[in-house]
Backbone as CSV, one residue per row, in Angstrom:
resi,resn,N_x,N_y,N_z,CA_x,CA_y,CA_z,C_x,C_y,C_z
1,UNK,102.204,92.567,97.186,102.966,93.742,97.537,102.530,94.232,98.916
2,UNK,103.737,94.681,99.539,103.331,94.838,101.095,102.566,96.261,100.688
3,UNK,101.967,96.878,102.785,101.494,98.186,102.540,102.183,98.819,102.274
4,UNK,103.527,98.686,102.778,104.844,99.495,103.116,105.398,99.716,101.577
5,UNK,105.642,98.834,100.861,105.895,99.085,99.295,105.142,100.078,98.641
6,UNK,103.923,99.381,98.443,103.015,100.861,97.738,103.191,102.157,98.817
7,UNK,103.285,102.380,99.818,103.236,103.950,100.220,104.581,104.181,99.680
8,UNK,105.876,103.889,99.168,106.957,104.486,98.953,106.948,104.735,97.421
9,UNK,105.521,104.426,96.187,105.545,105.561,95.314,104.988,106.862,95.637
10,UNK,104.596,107.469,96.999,103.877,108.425,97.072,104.542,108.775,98.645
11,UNK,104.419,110.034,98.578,104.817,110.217,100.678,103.684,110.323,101.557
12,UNK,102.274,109.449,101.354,101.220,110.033,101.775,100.291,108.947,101.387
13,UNK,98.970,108.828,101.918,98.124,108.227,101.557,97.704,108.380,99.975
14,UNK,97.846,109.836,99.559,97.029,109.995,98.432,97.932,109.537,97.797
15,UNK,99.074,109.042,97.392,100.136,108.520,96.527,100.676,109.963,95.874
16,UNK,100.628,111.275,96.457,101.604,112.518,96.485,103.121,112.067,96.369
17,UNK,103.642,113.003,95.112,104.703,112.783,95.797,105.447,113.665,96.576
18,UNK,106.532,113.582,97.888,106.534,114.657,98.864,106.901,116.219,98.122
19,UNK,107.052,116.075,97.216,107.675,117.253,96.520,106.026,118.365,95.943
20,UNK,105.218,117.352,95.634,103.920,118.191,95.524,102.582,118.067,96.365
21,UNK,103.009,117.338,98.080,102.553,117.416,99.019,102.923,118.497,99.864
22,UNK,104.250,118.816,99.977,104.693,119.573,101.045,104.538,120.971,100.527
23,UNK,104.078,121.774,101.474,104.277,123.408,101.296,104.994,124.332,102.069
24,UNK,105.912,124.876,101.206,106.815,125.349,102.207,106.764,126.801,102.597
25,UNK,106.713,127.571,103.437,106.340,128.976,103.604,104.668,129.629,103.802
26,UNK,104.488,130.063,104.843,103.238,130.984,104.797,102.386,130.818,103.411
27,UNK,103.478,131.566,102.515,102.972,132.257,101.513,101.796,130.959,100.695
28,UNK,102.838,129.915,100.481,102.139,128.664,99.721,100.976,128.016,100.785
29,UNK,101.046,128.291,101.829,99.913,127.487,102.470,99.128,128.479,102.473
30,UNK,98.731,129.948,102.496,97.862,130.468,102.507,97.060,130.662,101.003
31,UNK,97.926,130.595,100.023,97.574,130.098,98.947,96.537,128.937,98.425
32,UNK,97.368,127.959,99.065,96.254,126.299,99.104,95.029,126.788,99.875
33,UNK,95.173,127.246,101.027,94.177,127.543,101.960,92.918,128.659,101.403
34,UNK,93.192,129.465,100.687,92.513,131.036,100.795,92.270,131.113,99.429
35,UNK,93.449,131.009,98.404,93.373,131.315,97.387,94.197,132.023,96.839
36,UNK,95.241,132.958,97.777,95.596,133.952,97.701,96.853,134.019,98.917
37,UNK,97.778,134.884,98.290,98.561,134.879,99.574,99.068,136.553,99.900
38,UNK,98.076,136.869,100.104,97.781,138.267,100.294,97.882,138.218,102.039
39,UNK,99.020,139.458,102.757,99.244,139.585,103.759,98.637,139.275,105.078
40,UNK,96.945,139.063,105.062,96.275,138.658,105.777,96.024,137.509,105.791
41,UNK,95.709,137.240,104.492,95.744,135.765,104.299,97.153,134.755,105.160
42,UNK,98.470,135.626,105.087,99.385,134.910,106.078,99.249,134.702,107.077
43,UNK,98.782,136.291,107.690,98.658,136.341,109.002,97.735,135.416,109.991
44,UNK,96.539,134.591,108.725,95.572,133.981,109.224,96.343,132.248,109.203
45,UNK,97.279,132.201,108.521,98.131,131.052,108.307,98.704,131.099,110.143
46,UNK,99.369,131.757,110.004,100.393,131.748,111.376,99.180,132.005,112.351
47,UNK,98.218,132.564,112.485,97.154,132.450,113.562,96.442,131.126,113.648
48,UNK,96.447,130.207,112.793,95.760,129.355,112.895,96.704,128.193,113.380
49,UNK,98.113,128.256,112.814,99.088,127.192,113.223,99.275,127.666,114.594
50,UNK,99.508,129.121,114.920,99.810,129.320,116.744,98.922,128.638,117.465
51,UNK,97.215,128.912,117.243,96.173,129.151,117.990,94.788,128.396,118.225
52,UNK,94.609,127.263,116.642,94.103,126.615,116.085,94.250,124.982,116.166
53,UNK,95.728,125.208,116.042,95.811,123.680,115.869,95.935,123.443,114.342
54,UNK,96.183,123.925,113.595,96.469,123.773,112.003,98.040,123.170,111.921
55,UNK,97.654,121.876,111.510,99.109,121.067,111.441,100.150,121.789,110.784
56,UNK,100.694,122.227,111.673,102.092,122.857,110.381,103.113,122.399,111.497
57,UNK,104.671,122.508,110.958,106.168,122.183,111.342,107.119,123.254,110.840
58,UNK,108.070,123.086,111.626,109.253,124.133,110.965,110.693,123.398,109.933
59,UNK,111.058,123.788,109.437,112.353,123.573,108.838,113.001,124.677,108.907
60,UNK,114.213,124.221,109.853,114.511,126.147,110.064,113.783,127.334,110.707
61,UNK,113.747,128.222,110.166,112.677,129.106,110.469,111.714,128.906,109.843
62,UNK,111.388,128.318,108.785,110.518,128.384,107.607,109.281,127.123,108.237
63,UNK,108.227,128.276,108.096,106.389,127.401,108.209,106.466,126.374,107.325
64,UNK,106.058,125.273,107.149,105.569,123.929,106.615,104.673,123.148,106.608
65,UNK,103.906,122.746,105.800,102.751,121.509,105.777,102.598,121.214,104.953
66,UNK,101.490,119.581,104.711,101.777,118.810,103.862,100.134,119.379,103.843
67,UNK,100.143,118.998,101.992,98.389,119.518,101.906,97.784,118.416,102.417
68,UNK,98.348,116.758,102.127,96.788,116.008,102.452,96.926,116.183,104.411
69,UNK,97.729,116.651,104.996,97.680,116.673,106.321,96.433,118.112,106.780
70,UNK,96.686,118.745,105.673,95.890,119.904,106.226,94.214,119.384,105.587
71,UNK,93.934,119.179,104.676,93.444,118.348,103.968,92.272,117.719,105.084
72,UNK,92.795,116.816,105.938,92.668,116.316,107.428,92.086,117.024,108.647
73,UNK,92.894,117.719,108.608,92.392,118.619,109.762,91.336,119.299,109.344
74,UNK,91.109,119.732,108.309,90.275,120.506,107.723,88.713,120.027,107.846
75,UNK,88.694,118.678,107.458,87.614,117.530,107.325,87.423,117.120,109.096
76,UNK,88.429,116.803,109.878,88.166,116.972,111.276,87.141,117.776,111.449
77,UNK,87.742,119.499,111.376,87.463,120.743,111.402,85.848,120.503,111.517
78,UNK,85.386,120.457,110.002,83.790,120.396,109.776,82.939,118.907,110.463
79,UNK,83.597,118.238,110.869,83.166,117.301,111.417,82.607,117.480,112.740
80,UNK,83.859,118.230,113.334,83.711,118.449,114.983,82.279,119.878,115.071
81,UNK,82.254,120.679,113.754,81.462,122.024,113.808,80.014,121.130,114.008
């Protein structure tokens, strides 16, 4: 089986599928992120995607990211500290 076969049960390395990889809105990534998606907790979402470098994308107007992408950066993150 090619590589290309096995990544198309999953949208991602971790074999996710895109539907419980992707997060859509502030609210859910500050959630994954914090714990919580308490107003600051957003605000630290959108400060970190402006200012940071925290992989996120738009659809529309709407904030987006995939967890194992943040996942990534995250592990960068403590790497580079």
């Amino acid at each position: 089986m090619s590589t290309h076969a096995a990544r198309l049960s999953g949208a991602n390395d971790t074999g996710l599928p895109l539907a419980e990889d992707m997060m859509t809105g502030a609210e859910a990534i500050a959630k994954f992120m914090f714990g919580d998606a308490t107003e600051t907790n957003k605000r630290r979402v959108y400060h970190a995607a402006d200012k940071l470098g925290l992989p996120t994308f738009r659809l529309g107007g709407t904030l987006c990211a995939r967890r194992s992408t943040i996942l990534r950066w995250i592990e960068a993150q403590e790497s580079a500290a």
